[in-house]
VEXDREN-2710 file (C-alpha; in Angstrom, 1 decimal):
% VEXDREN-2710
k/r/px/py/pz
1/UNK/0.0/0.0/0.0
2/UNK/1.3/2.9/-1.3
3/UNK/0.2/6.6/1.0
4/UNK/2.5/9.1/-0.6
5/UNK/1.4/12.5/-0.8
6/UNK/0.9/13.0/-4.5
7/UNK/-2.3/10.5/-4.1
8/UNK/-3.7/12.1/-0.9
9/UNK/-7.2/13.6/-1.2
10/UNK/-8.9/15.5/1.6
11/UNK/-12.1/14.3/2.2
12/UNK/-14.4/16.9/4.2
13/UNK/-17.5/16.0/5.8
14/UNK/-20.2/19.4/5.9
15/UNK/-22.9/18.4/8.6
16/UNK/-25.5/21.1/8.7
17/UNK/-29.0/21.2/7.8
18/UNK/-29.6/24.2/5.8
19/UNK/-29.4/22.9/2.3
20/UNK/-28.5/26.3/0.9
21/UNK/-25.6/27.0/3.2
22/UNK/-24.4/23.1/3.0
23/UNK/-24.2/24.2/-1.0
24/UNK/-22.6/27.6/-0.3
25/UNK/-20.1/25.2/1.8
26/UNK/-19.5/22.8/-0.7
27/UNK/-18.8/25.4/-3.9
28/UNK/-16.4/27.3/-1.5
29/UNK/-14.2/24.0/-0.7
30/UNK/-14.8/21.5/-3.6
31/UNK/-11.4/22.6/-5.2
32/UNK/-9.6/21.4/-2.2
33/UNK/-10.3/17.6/-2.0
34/UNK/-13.7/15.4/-1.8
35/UNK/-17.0/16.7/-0.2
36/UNK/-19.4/14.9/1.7
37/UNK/-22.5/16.1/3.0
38/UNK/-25.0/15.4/6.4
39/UNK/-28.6/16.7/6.5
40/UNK/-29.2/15.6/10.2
41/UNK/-27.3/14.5/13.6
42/UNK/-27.9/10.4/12.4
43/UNK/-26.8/10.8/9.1
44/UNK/-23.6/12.7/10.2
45/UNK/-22.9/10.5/12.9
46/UNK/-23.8/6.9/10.7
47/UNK/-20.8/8.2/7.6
48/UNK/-18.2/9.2/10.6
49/UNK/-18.6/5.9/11.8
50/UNK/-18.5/4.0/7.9
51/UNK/-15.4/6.0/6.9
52/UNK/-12.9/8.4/8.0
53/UNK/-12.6/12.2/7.4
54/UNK/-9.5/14.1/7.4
55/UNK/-12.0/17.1/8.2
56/UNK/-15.7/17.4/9.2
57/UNK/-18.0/21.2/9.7
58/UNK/-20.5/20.9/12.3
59/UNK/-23.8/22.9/12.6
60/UNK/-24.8/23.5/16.4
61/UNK/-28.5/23.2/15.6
62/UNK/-29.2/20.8/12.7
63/UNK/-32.7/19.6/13.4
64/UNK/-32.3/18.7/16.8
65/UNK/-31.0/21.7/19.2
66/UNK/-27.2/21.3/20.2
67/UNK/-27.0/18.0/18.3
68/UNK/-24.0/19.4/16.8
69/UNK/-22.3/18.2/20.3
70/UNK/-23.2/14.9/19.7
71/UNK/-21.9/15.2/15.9
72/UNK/-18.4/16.4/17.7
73/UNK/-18.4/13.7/20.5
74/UNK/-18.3/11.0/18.0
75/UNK/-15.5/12.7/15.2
76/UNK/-13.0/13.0/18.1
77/UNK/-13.6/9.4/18.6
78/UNK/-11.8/9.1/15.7
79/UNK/-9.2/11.6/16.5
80/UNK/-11.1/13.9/13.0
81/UNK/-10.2/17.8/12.9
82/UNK/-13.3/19.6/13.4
83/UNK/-14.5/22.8/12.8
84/UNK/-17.5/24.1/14.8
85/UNK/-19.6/26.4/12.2
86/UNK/-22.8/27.7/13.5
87/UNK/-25.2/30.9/14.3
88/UNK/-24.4/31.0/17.9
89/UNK/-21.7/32.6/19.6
90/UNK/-22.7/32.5/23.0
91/UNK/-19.7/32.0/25.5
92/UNK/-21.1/28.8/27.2
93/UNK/-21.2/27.4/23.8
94/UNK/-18.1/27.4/22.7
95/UNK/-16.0/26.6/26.1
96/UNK/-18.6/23.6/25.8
97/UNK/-16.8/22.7/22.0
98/UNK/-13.6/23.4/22.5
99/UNK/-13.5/21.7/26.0
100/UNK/-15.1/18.5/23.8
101/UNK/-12.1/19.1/21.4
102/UNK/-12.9/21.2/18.5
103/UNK/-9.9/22.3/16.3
104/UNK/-11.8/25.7/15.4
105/UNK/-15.3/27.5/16.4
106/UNK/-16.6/30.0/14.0
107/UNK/-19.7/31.4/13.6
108/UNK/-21.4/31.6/9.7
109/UNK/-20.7/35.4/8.9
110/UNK/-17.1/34.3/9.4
111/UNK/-17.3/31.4/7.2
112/UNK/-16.5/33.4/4.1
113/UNK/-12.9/35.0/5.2
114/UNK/-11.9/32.2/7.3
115/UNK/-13.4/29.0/6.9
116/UNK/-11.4/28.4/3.4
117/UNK/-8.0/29.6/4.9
118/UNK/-8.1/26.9/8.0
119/UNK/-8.7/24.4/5.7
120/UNK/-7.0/25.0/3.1
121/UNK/-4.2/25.2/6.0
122/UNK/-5.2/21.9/7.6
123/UNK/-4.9/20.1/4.3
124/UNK/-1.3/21.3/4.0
125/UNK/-0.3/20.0/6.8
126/UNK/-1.7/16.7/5.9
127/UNK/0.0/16.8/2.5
128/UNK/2.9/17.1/4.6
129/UNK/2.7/14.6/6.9
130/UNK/0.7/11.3/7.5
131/UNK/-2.5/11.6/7.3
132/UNK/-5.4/10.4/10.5
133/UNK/-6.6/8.2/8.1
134/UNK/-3.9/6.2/8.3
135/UNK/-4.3/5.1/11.3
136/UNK/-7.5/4.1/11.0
137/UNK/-7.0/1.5/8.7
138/UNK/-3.5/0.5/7.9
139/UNK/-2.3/0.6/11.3
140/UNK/-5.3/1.4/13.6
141/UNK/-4.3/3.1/17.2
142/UNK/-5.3/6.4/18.8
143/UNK/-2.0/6.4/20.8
144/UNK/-1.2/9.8/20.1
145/UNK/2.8/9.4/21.6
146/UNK/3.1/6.8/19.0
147/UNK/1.5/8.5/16.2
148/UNK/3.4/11.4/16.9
149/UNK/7.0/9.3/17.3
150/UNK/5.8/8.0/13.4
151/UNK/5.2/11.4/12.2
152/UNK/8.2/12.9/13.4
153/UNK/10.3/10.1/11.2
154/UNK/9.7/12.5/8.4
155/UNK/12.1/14.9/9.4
156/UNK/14.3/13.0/11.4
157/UNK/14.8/9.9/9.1
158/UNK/17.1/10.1/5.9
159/UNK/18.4/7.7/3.5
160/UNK/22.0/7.6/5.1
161/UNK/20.0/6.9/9.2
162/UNK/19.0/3.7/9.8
163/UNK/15.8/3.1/11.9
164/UNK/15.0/0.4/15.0
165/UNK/11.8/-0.8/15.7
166/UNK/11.5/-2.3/18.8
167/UNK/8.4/-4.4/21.0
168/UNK/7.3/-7.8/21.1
169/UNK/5.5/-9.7/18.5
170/UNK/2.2/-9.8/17.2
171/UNK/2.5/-5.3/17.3
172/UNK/2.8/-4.9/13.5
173/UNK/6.6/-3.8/13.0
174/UNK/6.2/-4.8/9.7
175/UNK/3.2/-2.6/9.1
176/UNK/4.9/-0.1/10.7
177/UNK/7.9/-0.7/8.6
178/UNK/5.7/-0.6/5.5
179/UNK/3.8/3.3/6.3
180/UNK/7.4/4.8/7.1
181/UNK/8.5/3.4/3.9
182/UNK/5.3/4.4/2.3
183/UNK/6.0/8.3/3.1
184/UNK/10.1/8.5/3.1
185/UNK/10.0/7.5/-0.1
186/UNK/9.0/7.7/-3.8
187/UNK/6.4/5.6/-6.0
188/UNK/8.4/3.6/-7.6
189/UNK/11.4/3.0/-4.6
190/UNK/10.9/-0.8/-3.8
191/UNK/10.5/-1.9/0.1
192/UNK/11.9/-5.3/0.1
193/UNK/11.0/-7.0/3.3
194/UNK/13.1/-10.4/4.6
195/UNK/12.4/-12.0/8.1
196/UNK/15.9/-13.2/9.3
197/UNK/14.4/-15.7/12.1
198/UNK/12.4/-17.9/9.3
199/UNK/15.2/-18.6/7.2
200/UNK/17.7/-21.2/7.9
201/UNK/21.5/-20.3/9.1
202/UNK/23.2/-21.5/6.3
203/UNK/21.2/-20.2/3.7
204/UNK/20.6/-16.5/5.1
205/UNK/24.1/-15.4/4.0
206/UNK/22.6/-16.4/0.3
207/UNK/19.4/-15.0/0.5
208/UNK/20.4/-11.5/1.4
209/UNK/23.7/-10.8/-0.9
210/UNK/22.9/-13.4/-3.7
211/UNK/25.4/-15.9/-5.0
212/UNK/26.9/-16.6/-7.8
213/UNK/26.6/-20.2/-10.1
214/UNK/28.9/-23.0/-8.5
215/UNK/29.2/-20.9/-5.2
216/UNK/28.1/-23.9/-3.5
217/UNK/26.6/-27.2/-4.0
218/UNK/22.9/-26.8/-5.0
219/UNK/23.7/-23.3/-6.4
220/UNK/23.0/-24.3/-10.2
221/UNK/22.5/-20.5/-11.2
222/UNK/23.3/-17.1/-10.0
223/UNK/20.9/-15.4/-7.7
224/UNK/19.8/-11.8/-6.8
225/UNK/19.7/-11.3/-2.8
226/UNK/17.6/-9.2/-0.9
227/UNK/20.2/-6.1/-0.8
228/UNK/20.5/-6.1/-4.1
229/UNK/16.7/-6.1/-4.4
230/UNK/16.5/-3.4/-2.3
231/UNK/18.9/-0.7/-4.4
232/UNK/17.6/2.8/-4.4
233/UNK/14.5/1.7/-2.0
234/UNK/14.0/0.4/1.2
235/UNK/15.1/-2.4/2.9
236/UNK/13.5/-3.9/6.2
237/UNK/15.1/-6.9/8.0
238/UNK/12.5/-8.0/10.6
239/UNK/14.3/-9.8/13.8
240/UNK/17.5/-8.9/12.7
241/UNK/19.4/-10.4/16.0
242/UNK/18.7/-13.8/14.4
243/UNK/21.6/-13.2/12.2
244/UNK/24.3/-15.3/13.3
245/UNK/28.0/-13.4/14.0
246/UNK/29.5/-14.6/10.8
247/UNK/27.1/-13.0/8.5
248/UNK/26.4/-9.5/11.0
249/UNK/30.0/-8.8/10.0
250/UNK/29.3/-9.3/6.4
251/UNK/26.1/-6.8/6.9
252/UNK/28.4/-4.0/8.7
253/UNK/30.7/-3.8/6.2
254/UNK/27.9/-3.6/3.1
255/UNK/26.3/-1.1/5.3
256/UNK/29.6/1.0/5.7
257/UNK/31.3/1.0/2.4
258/UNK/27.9/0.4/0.4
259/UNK/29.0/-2.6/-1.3
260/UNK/29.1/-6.4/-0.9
261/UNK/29.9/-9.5/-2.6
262/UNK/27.7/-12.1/-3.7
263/UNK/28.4/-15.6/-2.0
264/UNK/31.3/-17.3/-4.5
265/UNK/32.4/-13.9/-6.2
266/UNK/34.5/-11.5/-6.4
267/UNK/32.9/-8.7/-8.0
268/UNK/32.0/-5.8/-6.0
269/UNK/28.4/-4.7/-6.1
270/UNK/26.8/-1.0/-5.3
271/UNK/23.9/-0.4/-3.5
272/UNK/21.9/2.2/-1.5
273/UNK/18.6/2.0/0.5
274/UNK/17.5/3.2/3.4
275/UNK/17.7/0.5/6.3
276/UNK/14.9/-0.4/8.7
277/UNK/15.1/-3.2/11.2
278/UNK/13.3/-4.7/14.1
279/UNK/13.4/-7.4/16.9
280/UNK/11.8/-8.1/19.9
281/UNK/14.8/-9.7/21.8
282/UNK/16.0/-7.0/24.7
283/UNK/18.7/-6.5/21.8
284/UNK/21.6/-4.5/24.5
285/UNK/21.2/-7.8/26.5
286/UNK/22.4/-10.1/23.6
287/UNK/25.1/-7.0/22.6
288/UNK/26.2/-7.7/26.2
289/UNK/26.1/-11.4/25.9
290/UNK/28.4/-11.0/22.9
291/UNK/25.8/-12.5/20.4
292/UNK/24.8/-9.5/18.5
293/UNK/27.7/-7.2/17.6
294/UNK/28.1/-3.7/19.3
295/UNK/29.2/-2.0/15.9
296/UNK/26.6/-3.2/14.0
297/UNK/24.0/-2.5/17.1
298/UNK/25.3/1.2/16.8
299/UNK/25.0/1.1/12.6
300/UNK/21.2/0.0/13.1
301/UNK/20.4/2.0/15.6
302/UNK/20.3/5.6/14.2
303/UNK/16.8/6.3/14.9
304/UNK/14.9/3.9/18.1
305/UNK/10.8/3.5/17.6
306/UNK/9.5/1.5/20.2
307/UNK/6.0/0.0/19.6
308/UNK/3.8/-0.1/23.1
309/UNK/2.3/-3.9/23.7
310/UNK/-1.6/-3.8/23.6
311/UNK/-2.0/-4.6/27.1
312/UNK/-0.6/-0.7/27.1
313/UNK/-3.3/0.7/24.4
314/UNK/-6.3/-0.6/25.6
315/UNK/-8.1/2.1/24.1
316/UNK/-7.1/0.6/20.8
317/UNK/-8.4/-2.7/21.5
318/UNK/-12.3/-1.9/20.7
319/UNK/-10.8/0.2/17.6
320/UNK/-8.8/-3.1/16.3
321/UNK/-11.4/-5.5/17.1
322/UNK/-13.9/-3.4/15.0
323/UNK/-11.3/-2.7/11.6
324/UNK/-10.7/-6.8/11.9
325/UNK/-14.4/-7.5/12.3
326/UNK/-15.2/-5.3/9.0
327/UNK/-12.5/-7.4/7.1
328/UNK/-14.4/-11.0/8.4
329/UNK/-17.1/-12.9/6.4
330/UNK/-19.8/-11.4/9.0
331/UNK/-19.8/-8.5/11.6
332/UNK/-20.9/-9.7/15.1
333/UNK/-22.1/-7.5/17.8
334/UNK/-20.0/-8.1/21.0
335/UNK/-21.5/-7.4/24.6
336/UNK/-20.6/-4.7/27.4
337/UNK/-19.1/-7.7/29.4
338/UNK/-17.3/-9.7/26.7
339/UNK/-15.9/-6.4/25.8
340/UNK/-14.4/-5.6/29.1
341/UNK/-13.1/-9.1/29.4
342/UNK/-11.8/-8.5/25.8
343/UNK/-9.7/-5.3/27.2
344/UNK/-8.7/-6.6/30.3
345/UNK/-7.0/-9.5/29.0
346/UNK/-3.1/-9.0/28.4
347/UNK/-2.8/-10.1/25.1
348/UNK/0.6/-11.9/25.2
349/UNK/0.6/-12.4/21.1
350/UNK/-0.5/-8.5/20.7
351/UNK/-2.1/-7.5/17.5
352/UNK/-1.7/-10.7/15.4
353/UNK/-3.7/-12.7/18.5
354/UNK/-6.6/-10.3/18.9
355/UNK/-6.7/-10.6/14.8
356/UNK/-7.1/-14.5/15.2
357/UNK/-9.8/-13.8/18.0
358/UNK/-11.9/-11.8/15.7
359/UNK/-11.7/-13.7/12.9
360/UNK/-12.6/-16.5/14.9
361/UNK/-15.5/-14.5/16.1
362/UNK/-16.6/-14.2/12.2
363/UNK/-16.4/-17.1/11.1
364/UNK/-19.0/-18.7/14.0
365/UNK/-22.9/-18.5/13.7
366/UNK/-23.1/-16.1/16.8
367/UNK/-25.9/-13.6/17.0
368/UNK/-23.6/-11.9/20.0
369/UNK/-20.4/-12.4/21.5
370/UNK/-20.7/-13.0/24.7
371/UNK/-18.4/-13.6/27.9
372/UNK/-19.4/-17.7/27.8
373/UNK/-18.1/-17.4/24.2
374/UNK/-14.8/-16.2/24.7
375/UNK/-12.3/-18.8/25.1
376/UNK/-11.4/-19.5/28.5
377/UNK/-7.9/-18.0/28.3
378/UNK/-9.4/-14.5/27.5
379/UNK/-12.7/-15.0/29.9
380/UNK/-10.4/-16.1/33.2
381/UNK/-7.2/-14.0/32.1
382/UNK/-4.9/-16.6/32.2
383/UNK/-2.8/-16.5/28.5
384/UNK/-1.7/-19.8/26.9
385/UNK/2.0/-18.4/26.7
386/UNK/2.3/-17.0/30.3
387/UNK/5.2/-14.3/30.1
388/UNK/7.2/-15.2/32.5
389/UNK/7.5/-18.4/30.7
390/UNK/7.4/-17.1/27.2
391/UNK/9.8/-14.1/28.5
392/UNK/12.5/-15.5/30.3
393/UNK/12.7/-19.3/29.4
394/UNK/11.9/-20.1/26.2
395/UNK/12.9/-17.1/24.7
396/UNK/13.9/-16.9/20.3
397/UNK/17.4/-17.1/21.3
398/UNK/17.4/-19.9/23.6
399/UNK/15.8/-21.4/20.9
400/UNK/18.2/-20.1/18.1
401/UNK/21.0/-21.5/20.7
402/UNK/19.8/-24.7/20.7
403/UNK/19.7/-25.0/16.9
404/UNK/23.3/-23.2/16.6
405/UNK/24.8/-25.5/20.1
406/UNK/22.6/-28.7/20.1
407/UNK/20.5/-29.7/22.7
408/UNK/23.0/-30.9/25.3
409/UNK/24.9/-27.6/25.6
410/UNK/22.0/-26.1/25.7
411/UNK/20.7/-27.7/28.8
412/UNK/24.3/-27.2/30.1
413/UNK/23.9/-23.3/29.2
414/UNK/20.8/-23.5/31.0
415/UNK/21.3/-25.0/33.4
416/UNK/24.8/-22.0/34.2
417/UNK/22.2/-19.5/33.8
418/UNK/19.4/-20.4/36.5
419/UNK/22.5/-21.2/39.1
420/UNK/23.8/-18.1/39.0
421/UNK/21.0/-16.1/38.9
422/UNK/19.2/-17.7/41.7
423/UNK/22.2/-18.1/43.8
424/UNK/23.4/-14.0/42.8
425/UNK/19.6/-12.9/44.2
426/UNK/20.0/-15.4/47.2
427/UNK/23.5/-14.5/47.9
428/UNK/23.1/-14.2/51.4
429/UNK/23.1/-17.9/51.2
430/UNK/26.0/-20.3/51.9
431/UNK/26.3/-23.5/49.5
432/UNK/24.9/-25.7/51.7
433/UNK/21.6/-23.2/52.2
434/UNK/21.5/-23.0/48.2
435/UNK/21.6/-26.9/47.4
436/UNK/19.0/-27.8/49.8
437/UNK/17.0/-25.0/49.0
438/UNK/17.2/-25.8/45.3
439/UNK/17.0/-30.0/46.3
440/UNK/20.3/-30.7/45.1
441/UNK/22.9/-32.7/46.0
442/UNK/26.4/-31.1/47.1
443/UNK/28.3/-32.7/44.4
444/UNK/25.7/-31.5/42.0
445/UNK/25.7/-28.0/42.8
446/UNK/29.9/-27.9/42.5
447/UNK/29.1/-29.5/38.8
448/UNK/26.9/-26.9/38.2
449/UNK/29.4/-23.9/39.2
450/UNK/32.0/-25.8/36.8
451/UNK/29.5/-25.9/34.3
452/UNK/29.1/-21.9/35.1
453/UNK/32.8/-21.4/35.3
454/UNK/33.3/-22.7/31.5
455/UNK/30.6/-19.9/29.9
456/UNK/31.4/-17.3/31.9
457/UNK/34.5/-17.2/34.1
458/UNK/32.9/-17.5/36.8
459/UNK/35.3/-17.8/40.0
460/UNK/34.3/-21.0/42.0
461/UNK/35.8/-19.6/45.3
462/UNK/32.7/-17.2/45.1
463/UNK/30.6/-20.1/46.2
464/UNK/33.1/-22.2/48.2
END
């Protein structure tokens, strides 16, 4: 999906119910982008909710006193820019709109000087900048420190500063990856996207700088890699600490000098693109653990965006559940309760989980979701993936350490890890305190602290 600015349109919602001044209106602004129009307070309030509007007028009085309130009440909702355009200029009134959230209140004899400059003024800001609309359907949120962090990448981000996205999966870093793409760069730039954790160690070197015929067995012709995909656009590398050492170094240097080889050759290739890349490892611990390199942490890391969890945007959760609802085979009511139960839950798997959830929803013969419907998990809070457990044992790169070490020095690894942690929180302890209190046996414990001793160093006399 492509949002640059040379396709954006305005569209401008008039709600009022004077025919003649909703036409006066519409001749006035029509230039500027397209122009919808609301006789009454349900019509108005039934196309906010269909579609999103960069900008909607508001009428105080349509043909309900003050239902122009209600009209407002539901565009902020949606985070629209309004404009309050009405008769009445009485004080009350107007603390009560702007207190709502009204961009602008303006009464009708001041609609001919000023109504066309605001916005005409509002739609170049838009043009210059990412538009509300965006995140209301390619990556729905109303968390304004986030949308603001996005925005701000226009001016911040160039083709020569890479960008981190950070948070845990299931948030949409790829989406995200996608929009910043989207307005950084031109039409016909290319974003060329490559998931480093679903592609096998010994044939990621290959599939992002290409090789060349005979490089290798198997390799029966030449082959065009990622980077060199990526030339002149944008190129995204989602969990990039799933890149083993050997291959990080290769990265650094392509991404320093701007060239690379293709496996099995020894001709130099060119390339620029802007660089954006993600994980959702704590990447400083693994910099620390001397599995992701420091120089190539500080070449990635020009720019940090950190995407919030959902259990920290609950307010998005009714606005996501809705946008995935519209995309299903059927829309399904959901009830007060099951909605609350919906929010409360801490939705370990984030965006991609709740997605699952609704389309699950669909795709049943429900008239209403309600709380005996939801899966137990979400009705009692109690995740499949708990985090402590997803979080701190079973984590991508124990797993990517297992594949890289084998299982047995793995265990061994493991086994080093939870000593010394729980014996460095306990430390208060003596040996003999620790092994009982961890139901091991004396000679068990000193085996462990060898085991320690060979991966990190660790002085035995600590614990003797």
């Amino acid at each position: 999906m492509k949002l640059s600015k040379q396709e954006f349109v305005p569209s401008i919602l008039i709600a009022d119910d004077d025919e003649y001044f909703r036409r006066s209106v519409l001749k006035s602004l029509q230039h500027l982008g397209s122009i919808f129009q609301a006789s009454d307070e349900d019509q108005a309030i039934g196309m906010i909710g269909a579609q999103y509007f960069d900008i909607v007028i508001i009428d105080l009085n349509l043909k309900r006193k003050e239902a122009g309130f209600e009209i407002l009440k539901e565009a902020k909702k949606k985070n629209i820019y309004t404009i309050m355009l009405t008769d009445n200029d009485r004080d009350d009134y107007i603390e009560k709109a702007y207190k709502i959230g009204c961009n602008h209140y303006l009464t009708k004899d001041q609609s001919e000087s000023v109504l066309k400059f605001i916005v005409k003024e509002r739609i170049t800001e838009l043009s210059d900048d990412l538009t509300p609309a965006v995140f209301q359907t390619a990556y729905v949120t109303q968390d304004e420190n986030l949308i603001n962090e996005i925005r701000s990448l226009r001016k911040r981000l160039t083709i020569d500063r890479a960008l981190l996205i950070l948070g845990e999966t299931g948030v949409g870093k790829t989406k995200i990856a996608e929009i910043i793409h989207s307005f950084t760069c031109e039409t016909e730039q290319k974003f060329v996207a490559i998931n480093a954790s679903t592609i096998p160690e010994n044939l990621l070197e290959s599939e992002l700088f290409g090789h060349v015929k005979g490089a290798f067995t198997g390799a029966l012709h030449d082959k065009k890699g990622f980077l060199s995909a990526a030339n002149n656009g944008t190129l995204f590398i989602d969990e990039i600490t799933s890149i083993p050492l050997s291959t990080q170094k290769k990265l650094l240097k392509c991404l320093e000098e701007k060239i690379f080889f293709p496996v099995g050759s020894t001709e130099a290739i060119k390339v620029k693109f802007r660089l954006i890349t993600s994980t959702c490892d704590d990447i400083k611990k693994l910099v620390e653990n001397g599995t992701f390199r420091l120089d190539l942490y500080f070449r990635i890391n020009g720019i940090t965006l950190t995407i919030p969890s959902l259990k920290e945007r609950v307010s998005d959760i009714p606005l996501l559940i809705k946008h995935f609802m519209r995309q299903g085979s059927r829309q399904v009511p959901i009830s007060k309760k099951a909605m609350e139960l919906l929010k409360n839950y801490s939705w370990p798997g984030n965006i991609r989980e709740l997605k699952s959830t609704v389309e699950d929803f669909s795709s049943q013969h429900f008239r209403e979701i309600t709380p005996e419907l939801l899966p137990d998990n979400i009705r009692n809070n109690s995740p499949i993936l708990q985090e402590s457990t997803a979080g701190h044992f079973v984590t991508e790169q124990h797993l990517r350490y297992l594949s890289q070490h084998g299982l047995h020095k793995f265990i061994d690894k493991m086994l080093a890890d939870v000593t010394i942690e729980f014996f460095n929180k306990n430390c208060h302890k003596s040996p003999q305190e620790f092994y009982t209190t961890a139901k091991i046996s004396r000679a068990y414990f000193y085996k462990l602290m060898k085991n320690a001793e060979d991966f990190y160093a660790v002085k035995s006399e600590k614990y003797s």
